[in-house]
SEFIZA-3560 file (N, C-alpha, C; in Angstrom, 3 decimals):
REM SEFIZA-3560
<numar><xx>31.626</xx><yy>67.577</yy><zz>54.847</zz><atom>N</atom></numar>
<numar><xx>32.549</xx><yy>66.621</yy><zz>54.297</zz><atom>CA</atom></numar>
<numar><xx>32.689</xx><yy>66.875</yy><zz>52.801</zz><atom>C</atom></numar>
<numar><xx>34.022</xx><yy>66.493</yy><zz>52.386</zz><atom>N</atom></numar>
<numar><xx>34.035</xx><yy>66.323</yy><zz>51.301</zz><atom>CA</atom></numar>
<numar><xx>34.429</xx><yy>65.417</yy><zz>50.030</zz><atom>C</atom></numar>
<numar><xx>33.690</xx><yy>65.193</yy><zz>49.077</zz><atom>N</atom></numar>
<numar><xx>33.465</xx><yy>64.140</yy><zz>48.570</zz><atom>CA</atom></numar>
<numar><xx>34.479</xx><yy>63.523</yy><zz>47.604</zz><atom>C</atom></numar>
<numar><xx>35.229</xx><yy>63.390</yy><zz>47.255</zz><atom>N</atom></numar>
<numar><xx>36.657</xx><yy>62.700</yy><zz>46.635</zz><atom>CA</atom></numar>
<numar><xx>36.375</xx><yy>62.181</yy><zz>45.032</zz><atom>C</atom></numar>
<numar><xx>36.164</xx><yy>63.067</yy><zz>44.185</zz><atom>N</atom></numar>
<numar><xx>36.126</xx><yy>62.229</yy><zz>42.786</zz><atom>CA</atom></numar>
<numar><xx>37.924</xx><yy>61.519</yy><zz>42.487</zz><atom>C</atom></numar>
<numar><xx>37.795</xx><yy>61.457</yy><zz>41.296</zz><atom>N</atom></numar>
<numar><xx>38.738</xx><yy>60.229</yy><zz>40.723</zz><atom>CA</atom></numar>
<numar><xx>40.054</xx><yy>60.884</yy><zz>40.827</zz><atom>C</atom></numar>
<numar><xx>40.846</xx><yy>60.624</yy><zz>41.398</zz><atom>N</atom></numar>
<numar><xx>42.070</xx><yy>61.335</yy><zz>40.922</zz><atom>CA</atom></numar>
<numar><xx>42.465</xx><yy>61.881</yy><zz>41.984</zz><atom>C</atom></numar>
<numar><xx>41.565</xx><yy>62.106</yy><zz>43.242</zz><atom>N</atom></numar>
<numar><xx>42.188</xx><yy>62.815</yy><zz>44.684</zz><atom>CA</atom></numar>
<numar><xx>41.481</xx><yy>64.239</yy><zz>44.123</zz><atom>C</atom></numar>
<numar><xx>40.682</xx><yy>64.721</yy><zz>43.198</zz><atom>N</atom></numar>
<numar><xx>39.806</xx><yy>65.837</yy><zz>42.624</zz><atom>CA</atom></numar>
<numar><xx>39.009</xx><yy>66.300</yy><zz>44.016</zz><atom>C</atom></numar>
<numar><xx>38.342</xx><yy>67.465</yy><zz>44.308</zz><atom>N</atom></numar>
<numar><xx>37.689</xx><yy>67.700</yy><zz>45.076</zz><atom>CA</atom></numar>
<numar><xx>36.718</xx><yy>68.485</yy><zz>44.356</zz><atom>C</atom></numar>
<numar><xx>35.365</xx><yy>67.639</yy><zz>44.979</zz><atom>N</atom></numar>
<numar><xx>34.085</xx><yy>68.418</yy><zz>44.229</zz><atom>CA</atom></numar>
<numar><xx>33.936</xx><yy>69.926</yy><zz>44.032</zz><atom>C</atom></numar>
<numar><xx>33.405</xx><yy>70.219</yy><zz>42.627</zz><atom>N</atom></numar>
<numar><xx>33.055</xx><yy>71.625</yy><zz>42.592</zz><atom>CA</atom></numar>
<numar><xx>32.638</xx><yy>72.390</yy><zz>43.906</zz><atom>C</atom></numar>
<numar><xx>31.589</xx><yy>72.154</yy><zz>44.563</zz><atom>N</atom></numar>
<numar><xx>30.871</xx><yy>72.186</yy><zz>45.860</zz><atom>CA</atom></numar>
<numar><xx>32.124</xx><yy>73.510</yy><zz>46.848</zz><atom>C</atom></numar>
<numar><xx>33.824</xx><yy>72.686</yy><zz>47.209</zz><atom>N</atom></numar>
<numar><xx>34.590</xx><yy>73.180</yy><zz>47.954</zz><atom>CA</atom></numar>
<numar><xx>35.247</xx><yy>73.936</yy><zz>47.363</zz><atom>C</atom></numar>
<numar><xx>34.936</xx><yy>74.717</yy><zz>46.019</zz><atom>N</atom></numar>
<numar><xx>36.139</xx><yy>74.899</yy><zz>45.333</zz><atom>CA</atom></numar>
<numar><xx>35.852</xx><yy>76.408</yy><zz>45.762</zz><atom>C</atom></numar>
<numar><xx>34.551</xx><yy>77.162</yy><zz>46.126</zz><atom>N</atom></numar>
<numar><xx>34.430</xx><yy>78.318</yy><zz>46.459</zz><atom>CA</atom></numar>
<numar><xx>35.441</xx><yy>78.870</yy><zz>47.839</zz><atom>C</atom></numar>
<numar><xx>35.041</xx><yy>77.991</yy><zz>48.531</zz><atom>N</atom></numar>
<numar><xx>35.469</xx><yy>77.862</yy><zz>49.801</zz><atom>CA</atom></numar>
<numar><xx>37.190</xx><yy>77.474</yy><zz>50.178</zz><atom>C</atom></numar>
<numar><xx>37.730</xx><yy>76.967</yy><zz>49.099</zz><atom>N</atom></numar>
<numar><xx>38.782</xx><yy>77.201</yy><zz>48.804</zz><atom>CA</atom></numar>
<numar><xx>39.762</xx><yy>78.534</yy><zz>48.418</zz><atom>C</atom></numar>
<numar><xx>38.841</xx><yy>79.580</yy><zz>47.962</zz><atom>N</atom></numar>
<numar><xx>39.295</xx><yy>80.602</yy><zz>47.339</zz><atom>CA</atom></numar>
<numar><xx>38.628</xx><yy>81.435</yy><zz>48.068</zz><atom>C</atom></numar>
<numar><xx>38.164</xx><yy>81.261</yy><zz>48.999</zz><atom>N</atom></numar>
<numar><xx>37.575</xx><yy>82.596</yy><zz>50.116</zz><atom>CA</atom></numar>
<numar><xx>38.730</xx><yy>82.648</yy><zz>50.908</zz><atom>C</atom></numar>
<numar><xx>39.214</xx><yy>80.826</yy><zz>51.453</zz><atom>N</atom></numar>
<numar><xx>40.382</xx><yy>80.975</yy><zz>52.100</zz><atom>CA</atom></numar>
<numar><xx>41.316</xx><yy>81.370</yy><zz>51.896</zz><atom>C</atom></numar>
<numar><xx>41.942</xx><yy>81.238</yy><zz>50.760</zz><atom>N</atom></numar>
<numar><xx>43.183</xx><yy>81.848</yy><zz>50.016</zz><atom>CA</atom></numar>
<numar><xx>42.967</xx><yy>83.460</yy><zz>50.000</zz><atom>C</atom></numar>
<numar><xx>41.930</xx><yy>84.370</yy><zz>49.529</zz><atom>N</atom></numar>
<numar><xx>41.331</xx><yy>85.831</yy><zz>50.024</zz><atom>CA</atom></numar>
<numar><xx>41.731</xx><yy>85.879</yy><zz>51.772</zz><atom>C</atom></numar>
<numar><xx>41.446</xx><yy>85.227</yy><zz>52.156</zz><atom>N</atom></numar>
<numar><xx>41.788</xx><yy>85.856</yy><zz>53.343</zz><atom>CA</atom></numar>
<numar><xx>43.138</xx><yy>85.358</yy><zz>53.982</zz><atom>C</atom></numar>
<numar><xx>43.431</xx><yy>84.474</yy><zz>53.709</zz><atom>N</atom></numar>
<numar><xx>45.109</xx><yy>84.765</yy><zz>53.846</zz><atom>CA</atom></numar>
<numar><xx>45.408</xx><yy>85.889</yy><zz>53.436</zz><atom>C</atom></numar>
<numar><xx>45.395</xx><yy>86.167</yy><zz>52.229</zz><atom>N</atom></numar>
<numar><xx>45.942</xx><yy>87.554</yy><zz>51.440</zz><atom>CA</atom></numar>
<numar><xx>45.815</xx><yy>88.683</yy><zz>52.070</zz><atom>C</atom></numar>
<numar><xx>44.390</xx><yy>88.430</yy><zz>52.698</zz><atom>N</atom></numar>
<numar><xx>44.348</xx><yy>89.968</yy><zz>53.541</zz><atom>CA</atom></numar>
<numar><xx>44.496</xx><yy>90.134</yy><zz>54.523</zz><atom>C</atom></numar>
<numar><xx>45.062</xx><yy>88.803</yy><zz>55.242</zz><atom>N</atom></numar>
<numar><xx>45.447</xx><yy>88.370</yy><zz>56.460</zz><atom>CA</atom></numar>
<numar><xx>47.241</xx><yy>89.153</yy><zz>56.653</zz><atom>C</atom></numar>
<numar><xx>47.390</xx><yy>88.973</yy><zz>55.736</zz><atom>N</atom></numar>
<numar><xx>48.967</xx><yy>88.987</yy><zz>55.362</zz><atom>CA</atom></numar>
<numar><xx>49.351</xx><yy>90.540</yy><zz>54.789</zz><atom>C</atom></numar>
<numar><xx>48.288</xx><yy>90.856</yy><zz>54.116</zz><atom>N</atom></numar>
<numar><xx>48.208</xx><yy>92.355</yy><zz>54.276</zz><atom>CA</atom></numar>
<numar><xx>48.528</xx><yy>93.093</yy><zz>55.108</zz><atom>C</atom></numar>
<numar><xx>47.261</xx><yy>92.843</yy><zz>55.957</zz><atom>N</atom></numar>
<numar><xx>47.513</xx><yy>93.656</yy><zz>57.211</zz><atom>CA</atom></numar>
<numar><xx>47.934</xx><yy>93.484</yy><zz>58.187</zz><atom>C</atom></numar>
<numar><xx>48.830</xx><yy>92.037</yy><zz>58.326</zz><atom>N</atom></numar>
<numar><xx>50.487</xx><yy>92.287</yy><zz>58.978</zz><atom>CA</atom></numar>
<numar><xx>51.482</xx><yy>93.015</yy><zz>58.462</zz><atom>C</atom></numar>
<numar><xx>51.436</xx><yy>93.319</yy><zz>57.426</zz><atom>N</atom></numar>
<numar><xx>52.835</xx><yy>94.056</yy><zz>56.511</zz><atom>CA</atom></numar>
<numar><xx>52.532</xx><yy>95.028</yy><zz>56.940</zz><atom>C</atom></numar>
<numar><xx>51.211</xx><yy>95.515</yy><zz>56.753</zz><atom>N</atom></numar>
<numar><xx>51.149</xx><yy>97.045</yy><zz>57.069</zz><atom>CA</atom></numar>
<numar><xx>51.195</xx><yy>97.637</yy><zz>58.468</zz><atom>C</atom></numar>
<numar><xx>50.628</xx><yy>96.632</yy><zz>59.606</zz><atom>N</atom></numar>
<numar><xx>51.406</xx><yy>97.034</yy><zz>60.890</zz><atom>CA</atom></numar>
<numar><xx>52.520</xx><yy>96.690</yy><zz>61.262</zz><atom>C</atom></numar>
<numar><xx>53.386</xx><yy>95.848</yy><zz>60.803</zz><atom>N</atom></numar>
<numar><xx>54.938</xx><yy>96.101</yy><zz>60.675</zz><atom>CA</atom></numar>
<numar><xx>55.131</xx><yy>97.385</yy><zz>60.048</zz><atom>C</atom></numar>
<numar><xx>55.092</xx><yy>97.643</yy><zz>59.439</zz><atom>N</atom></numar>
<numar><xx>54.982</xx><yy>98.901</yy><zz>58.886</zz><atom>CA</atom></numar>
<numar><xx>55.196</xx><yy>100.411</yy><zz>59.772</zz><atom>C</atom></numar>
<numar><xx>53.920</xx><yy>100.473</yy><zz>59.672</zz><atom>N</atom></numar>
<numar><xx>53.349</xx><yy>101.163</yy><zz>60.830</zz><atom>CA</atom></numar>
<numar><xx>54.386</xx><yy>101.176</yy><zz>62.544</zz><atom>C</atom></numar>
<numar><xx>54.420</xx><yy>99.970</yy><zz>63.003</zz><atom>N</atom></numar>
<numar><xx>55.330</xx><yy>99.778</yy><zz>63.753</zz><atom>CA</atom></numar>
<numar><xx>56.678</xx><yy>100.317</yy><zz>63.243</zz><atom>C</atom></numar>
<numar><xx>57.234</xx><yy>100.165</yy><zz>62.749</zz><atom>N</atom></numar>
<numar><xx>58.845</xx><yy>100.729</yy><zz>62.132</zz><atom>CA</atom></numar>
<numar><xx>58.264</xx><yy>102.341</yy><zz>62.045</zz><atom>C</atom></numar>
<numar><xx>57.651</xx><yy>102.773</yy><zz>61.192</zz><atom>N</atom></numar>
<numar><xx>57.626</xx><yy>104.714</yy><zz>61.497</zz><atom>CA</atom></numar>
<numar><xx>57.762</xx><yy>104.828</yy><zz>62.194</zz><atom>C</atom></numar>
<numar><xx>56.619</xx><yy>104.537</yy><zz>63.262</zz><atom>N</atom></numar>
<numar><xx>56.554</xx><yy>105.146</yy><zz>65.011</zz><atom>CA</atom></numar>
<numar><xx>58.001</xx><yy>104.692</yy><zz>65.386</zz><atom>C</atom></numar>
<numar><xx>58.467</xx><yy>103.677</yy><zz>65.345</zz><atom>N</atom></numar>
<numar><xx>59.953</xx><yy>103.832</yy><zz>66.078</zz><atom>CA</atom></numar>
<numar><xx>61.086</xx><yy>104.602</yy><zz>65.571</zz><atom>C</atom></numar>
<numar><xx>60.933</xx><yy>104.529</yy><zz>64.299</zz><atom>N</atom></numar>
<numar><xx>61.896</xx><yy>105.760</yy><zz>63.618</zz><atom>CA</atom></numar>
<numar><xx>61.704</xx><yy>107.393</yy><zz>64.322</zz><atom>C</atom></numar>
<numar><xx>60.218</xx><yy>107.392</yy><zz>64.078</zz><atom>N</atom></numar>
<numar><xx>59.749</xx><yy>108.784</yy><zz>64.780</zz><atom>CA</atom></numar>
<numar><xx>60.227</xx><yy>109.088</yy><zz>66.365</zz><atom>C</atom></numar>
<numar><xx>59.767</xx><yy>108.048</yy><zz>66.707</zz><atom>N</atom></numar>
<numar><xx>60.131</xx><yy>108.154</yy><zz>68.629</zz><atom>CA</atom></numar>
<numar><xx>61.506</xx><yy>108.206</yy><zz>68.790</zz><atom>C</atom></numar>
<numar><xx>62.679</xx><yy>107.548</yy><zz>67.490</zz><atom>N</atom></numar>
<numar><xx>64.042</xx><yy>107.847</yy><zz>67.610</zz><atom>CA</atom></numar>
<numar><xx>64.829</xx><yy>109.052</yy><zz>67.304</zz><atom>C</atom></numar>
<numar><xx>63.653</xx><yy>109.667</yy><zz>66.410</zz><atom>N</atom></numar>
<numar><xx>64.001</xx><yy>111.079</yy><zz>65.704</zz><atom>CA</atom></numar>
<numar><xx>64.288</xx><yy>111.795</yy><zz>67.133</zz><atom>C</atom></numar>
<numar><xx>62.746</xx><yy>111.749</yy><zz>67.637</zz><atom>N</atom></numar>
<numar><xx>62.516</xx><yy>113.338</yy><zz>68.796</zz><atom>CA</atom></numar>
<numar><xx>63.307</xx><yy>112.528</yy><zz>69.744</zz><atom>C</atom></numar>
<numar><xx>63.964</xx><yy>111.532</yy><zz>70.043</zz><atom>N</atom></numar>
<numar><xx>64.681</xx><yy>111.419</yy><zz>70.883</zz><atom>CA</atom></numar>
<numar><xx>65.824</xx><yy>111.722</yy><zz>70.904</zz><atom>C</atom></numar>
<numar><xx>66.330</xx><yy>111.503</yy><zz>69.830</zz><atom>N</atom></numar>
<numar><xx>67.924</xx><yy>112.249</yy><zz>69.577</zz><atom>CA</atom></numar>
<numar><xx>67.827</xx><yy>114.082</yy><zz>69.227</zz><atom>C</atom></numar>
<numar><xx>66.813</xx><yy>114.249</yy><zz>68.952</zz><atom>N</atom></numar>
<numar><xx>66.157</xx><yy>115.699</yy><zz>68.896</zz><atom>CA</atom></numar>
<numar><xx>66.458</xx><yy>116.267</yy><zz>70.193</zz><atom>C</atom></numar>
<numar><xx>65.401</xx><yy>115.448</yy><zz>71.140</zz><atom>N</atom></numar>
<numar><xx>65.683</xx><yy>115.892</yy><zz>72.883</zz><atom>CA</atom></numar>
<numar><xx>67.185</xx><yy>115.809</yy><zz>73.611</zz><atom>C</atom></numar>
<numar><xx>67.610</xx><yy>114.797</yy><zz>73.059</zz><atom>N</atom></numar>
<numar><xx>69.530</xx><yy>115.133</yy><zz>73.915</zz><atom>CA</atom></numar>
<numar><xx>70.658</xx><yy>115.740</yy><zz>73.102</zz><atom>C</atom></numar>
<numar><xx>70.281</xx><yy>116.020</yy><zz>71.982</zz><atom>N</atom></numar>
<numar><xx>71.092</xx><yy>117.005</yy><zz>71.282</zz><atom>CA</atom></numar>
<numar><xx>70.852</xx><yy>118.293</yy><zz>71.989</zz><atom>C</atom></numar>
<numar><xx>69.413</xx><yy>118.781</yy><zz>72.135</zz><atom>N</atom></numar>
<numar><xx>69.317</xx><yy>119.983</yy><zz>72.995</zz><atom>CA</atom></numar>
<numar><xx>69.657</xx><yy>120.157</yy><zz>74.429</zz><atom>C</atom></numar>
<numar><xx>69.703</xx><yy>119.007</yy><zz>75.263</zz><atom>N</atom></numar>
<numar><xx>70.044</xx><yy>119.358</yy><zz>76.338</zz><atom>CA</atom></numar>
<numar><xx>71.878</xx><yy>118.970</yy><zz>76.666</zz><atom>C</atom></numar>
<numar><xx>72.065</xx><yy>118.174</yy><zz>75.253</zz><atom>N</atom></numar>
<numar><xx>73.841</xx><yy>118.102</yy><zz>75.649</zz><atom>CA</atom></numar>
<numar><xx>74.675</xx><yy>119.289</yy><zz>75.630</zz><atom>C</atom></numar>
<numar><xx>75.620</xx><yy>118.706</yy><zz>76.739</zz><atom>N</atom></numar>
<numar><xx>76.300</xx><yy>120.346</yy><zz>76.561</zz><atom>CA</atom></numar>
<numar><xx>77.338</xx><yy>120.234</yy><zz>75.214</zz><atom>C</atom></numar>
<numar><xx>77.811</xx><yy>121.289</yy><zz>75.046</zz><atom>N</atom></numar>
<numar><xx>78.486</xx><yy>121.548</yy><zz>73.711</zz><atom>CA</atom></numar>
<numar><xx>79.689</xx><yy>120.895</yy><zz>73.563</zz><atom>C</atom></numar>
<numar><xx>80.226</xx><yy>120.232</yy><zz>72.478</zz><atom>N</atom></numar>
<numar><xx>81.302</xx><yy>118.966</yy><zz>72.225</zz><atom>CA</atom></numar>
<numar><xx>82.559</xx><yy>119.645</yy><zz>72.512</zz><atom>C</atom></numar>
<numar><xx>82.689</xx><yy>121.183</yy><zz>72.573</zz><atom>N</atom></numar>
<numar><xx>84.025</xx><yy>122.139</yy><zz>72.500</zz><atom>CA</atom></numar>
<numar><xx>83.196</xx><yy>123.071</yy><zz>73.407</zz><atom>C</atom></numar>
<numar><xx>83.106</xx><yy>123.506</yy><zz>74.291</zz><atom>N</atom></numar>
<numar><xx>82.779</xx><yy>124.677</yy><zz>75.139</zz><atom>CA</atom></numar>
<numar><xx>83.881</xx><yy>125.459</yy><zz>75.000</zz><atom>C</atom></numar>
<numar><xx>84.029</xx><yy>126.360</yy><zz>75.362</zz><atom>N</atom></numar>
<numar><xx>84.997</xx><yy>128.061</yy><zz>75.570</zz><atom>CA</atom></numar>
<numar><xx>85.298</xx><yy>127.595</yy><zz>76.668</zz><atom>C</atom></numar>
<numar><xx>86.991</xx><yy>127.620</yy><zz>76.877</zz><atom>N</atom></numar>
<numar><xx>87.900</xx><yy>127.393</yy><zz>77.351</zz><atom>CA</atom></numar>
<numar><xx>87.609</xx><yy>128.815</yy><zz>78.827</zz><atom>C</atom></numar>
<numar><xx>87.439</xx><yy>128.366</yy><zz>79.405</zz><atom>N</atom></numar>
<numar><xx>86.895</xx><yy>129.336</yy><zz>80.853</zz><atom>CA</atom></numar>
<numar><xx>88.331</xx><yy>129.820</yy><zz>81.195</zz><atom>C</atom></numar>
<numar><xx>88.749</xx><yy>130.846</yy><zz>81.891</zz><atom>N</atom></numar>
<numar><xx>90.251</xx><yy>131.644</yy><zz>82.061</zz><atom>CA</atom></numar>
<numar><xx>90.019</xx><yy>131.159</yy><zz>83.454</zz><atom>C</atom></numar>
<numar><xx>90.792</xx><yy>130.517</yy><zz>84.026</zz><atom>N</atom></numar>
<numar><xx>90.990</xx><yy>130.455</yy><zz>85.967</zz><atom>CA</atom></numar>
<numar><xx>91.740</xx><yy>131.857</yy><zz>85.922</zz><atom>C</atom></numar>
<numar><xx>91.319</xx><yy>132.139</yy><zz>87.434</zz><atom>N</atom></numar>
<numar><xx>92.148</xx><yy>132.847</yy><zz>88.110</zz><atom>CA</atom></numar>
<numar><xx>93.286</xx><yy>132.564</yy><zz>88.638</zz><atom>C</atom></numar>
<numar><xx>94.121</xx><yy>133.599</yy><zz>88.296</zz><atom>N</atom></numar>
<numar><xx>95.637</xx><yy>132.851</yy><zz>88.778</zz><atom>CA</atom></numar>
<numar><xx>95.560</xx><yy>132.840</yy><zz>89.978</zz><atom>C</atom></numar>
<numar><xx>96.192</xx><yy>131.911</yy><zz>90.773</zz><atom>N</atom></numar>
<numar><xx>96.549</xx><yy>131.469</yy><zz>91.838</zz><atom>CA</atom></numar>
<numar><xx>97.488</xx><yy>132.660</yy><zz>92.671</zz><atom>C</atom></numar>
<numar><xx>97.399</xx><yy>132.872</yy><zz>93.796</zz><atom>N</atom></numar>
<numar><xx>97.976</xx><yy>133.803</yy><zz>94.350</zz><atom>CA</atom></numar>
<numar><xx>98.839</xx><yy>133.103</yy><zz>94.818</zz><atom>C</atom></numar>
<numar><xx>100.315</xx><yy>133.566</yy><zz>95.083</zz><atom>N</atom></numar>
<numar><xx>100.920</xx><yy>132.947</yy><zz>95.571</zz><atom>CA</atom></numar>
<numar><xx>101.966</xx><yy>133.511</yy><zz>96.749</zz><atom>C</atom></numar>
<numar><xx>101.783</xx><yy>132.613</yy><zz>97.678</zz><atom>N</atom></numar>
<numar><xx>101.800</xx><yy>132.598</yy><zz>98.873</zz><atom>CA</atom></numar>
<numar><xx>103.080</xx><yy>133.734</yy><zz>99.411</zz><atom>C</atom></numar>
<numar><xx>103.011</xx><yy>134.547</yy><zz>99.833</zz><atom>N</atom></numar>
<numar><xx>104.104</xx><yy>135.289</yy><zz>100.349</zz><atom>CA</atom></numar>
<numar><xx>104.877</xx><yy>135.372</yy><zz>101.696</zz><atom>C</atom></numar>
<numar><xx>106.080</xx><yy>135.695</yy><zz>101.543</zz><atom>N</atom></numar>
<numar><xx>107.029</xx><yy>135.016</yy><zz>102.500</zz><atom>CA</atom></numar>
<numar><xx>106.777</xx><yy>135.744</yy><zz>103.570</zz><atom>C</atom></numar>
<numar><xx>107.136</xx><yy>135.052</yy><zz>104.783</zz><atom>N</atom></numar>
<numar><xx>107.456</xx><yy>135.781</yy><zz>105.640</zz><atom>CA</atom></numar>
<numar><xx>108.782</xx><yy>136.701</yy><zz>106.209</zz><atom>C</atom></numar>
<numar><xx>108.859</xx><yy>137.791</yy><zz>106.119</zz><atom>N</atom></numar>
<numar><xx>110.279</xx><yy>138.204</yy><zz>106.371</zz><atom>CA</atom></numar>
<numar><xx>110.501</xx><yy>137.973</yy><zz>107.993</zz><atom>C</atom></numar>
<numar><xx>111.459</xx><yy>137.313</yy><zz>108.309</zz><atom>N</atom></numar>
<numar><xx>111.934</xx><yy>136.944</yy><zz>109.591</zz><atom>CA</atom></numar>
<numar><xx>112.896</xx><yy>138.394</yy><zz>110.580</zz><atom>C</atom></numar>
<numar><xx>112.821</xx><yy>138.587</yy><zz>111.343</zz><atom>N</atom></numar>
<numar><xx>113.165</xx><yy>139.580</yy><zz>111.839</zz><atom>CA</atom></numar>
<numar><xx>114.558</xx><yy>139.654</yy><zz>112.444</zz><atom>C</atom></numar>
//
């Protein structure tokens, strides 16, 4: 418990314990930033080699125009 001087004051006693808590928020909060962090590279990274991987297997935006074979065309019959 703690003991209430004049004014709503809180005894010397809590004042350590006050500032351990505030320390560890801080480093609480730290090391969420830094695995947000952390989290965002790896997804940048995993987006890199992913667009890495279907760039290589897409086929090409303009391929070479392939030549068909002309069509044969059908010949008459001469009637007798």
């Amino acid at each position: 418990m703690t003991t209430r001087l004049k004014d709503g004051e809180k005894s010397p006693a809590t004042m350590p314990k006050k500032a351990e808590q505030l320390r560890d928020a801080a480093r609480a909060m730290q090391d969420y930033r830094s695995q947000a962090l952390a989290t965002l590279a790896n997804a940048e990274r995993l987006r890199a080699l992913r667009l890495a991987k279907e760039q290589s297997h897409a086929p090409d935006a303009n391929p070479p125009a392939q030549e068909k074979p002309a069509k044969k065309q059908p010949t008459k019959k001469k009637r007798a």
